[in-house]
C-alpha positions in Angstrom: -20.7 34.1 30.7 -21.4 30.7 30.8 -18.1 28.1 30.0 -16.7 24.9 29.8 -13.0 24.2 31.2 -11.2 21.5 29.6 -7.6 19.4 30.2 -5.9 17.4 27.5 -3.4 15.9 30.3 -0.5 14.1 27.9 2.8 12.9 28.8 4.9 16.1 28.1 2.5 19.2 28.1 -0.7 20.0 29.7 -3.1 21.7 27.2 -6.5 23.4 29.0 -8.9 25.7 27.5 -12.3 27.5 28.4 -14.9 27.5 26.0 -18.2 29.7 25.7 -21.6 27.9 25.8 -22.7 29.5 22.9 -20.0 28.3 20.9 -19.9 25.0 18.6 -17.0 22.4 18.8 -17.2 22.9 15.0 -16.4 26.6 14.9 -12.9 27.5 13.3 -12.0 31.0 14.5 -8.9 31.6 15.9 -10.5 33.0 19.2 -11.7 30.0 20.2 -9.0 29.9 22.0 -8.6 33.1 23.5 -8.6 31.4 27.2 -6.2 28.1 26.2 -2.5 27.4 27.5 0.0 25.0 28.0 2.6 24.0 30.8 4.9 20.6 30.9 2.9 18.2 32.5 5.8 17.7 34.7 4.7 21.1 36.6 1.8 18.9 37.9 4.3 17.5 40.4 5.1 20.8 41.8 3.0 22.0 44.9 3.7 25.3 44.4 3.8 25.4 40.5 0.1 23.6 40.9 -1.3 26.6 43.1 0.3 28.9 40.5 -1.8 27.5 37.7 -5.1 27.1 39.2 -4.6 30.8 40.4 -4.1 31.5 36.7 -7.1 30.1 35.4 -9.3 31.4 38.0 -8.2 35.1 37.7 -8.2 34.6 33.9 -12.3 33.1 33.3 -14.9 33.1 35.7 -16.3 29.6 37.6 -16.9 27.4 34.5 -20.3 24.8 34.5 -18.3 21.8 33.7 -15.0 20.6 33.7 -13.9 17.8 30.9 -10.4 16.2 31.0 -8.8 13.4 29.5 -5.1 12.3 30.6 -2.7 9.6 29.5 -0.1 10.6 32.2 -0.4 8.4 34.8 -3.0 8.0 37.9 -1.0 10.6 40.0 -0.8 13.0 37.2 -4.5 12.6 36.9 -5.1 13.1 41.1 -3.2 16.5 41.3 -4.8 18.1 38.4 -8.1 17.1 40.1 -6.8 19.1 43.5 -6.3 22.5 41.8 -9.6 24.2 42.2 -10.5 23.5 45.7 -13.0 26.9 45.8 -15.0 24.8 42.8 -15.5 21.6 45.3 -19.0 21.5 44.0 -18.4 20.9 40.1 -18.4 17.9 38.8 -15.3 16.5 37.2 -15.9 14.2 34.1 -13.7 11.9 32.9 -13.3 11.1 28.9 -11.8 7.4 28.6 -10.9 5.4 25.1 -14.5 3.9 26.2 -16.5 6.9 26.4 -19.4 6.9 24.2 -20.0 9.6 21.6 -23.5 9.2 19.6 -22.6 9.0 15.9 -18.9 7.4 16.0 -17.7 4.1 17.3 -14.9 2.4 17.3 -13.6 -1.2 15.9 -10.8 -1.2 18.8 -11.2 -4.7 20.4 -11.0 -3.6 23.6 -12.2 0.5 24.1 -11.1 0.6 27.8 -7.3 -0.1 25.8 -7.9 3.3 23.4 -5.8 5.8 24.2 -8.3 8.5 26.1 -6.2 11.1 23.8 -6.9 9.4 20.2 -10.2 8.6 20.9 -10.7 12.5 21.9 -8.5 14.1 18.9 -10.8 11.0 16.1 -14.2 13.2 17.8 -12.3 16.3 17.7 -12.0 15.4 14.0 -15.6 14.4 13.4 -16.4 18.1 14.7 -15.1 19.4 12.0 -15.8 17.2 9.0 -17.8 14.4 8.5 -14.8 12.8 5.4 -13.2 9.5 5.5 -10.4 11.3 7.3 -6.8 10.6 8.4 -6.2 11.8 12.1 -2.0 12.0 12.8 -1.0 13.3 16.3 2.4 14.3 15.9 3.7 14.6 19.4 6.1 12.2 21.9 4.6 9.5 20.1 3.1 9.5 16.5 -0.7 8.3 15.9 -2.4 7.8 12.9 -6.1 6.7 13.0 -8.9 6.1 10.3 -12.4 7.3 10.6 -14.8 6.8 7.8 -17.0 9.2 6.5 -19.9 6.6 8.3 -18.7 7.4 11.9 -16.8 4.2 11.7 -12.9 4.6 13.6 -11.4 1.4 11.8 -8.2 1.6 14.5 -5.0 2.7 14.1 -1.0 3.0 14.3 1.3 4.1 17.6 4.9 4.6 16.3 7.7 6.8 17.9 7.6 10.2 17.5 10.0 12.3 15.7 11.5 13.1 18.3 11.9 9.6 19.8 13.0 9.0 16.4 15.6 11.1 16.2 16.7 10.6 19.7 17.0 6.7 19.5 19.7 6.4 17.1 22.4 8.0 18.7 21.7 6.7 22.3 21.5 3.3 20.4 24.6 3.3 18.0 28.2 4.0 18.6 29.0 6.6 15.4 25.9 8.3 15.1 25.7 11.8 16.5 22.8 14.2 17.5 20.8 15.4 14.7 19.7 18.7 14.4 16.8 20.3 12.4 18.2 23.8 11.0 16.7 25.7 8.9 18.3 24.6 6.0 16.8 21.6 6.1 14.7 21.1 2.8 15.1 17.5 1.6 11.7 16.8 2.0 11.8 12.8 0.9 15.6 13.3 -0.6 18.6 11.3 0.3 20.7 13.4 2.6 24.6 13.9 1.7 25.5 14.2 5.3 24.8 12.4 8.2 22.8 14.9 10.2 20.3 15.5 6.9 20.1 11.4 6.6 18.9 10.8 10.1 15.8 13.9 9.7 15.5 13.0 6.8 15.3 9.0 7.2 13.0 10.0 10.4 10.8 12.6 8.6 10.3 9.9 6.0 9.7 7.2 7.9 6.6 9.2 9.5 5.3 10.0 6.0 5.7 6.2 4.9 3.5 5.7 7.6 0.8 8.0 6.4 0.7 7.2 2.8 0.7 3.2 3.6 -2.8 4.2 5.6 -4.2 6.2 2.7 -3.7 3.0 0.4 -5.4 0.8 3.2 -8.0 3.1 3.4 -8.8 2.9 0.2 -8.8 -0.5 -0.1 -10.8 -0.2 2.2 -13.3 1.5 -0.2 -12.7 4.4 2.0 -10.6 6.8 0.4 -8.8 9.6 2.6 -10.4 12.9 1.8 -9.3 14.8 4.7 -5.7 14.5 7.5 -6.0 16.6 10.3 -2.5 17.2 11.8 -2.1 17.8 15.5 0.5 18.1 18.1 4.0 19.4 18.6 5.5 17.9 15.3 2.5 18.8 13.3 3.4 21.8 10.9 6.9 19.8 10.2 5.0 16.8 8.7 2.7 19.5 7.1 5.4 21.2 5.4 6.3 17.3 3.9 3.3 16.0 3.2 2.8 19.3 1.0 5.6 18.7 -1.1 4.2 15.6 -2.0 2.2 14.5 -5.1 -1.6 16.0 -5.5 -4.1 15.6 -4.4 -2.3 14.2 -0.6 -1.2 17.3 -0.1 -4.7 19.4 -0.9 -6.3 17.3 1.6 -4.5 18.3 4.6 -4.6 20.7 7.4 -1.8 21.2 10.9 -4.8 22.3 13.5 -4.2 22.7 17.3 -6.3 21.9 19.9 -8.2 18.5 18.3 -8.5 16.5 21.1 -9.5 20.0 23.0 -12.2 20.0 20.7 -13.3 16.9 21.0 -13.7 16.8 24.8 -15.7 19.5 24.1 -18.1 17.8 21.5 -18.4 14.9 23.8 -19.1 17.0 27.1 -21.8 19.0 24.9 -23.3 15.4 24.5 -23.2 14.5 28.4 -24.7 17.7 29.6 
């Protein structure tokens, strides 16, 4: 069986997966994935906890024919993950950057080499699937939202706190505010809340969907009207949930999917081999 191995290296989990040959970075079954995983980044540190993962993935798929990672963690992040498979010395490790080149989508970022290696990976993950003027929102310790026409065109894009960060700031940063929580009562989706707690998600939740319907008016004044938002990332299905009890068609035209900047590594590795 012939594979690929590829790391999406972000700043709180480590996401890898092995992908078949014979596969497309189009295809939308769900065993894709069958060999995927995820750790804390923060287990990179570990010595011992670095050994246990590469002797995880090499009891789990055979020696793959190329590795592909991206990582927005830091240059000694990046230097241990390149230490765990010391048996696979001879495989060549390539590196996807906000500057890589992918034939049939560039970017309008003024400077590439500035392009967060992850955005740029989950905006080709998204031109995998669907060739739309389409939204891409990765919903994780920070939020991004980035435009790519239907023409292969990625216009740029928005960096805003997560909502977790969200959440967090205000009661580090004020003297009355406590800890919100998320229950599973929560259902204002866009409502005023009538208790603290429910006005801080919800003023956070709401404050990340701002976000999103402000890009779909640029976009279309832009005379490129959102057809498609691919959701990714830990926060995803929360802002999925929102977004679809918001008015048609928005909500028609969007889909929580994992793995998109997996899968676009992937596209862009298929392209360098």
């Amino acid at each position: 069986m012939s594979l690929y191995l590829l790391f999406d290296v972000g700043n709180t989990r480590l996401k890898w997966a092995a992908v078949e040959s014979t596969q497309n970075p189009s295809d939308r079954q769900k065993k894709l994935w069958a060999y995927s995983g995820s750790i804390s980044t923060k287990s990179l540190q570990s010595l011992e906890l670095r050994e246990e993962l590469s002797d995880y993935i090499a009891k789990t798929v055979p020696k793959p024919d190329a590795i592909a990672y991206c990582c927005v963690a830091g240059a000694e992040v990046m230097t241990n993950l390149r230490t765990l498979f010391p048996q696979w010395q001879d495989l060549l490790w390539r590196q996807f950057t906000g500057d890589s080149t992918f034939k049939g989508v560039r970017t309008l970022y003024q400077d590439p080499t500035k392009l967060g290696a992850d955005r740029w990976a989950a905006i080709l993950g998204a031109r995998a699937l669907s060739a739309n003027n389409t939204l891409v929102v990765s919903a994780g310790t920070a939020t991004t939202i980035d435009m790519l026409g239907g023409n292969g065109l990625h216009y740029g894009g928005w960096i805003l706190p997560g909502l977790s960060m969200m959440q967090e700031s205000l009661p580090t940063n004020t003297a009355q505010l406590p800890q919100a929580t998320r229950s599973n009562t929560y259902s204002q989706a866009l409502g005023f809340g009538v208790n603290t707690n429910d006005a801080m998600i919800g003023g956070c939740d709401a404050a990340q969907l701002g976000a999103i319907l402000r890009a779909t008016q640029l976009s279309k004044e832009l005379n490129h009207p959102i057809e498609r938002i691919w959701l990714d990332g830990g926060n995803a299905k929360i802002l999925a949930a929102e977004i679809a009890k918001l008015p048609q068609p928005l909500a028609l035209s969007t889909e929580s999917i994992e793995g998109l900047v997996l899968r676009g590594l992937w596209a862009w590795l298929v392209q360098q081999l």
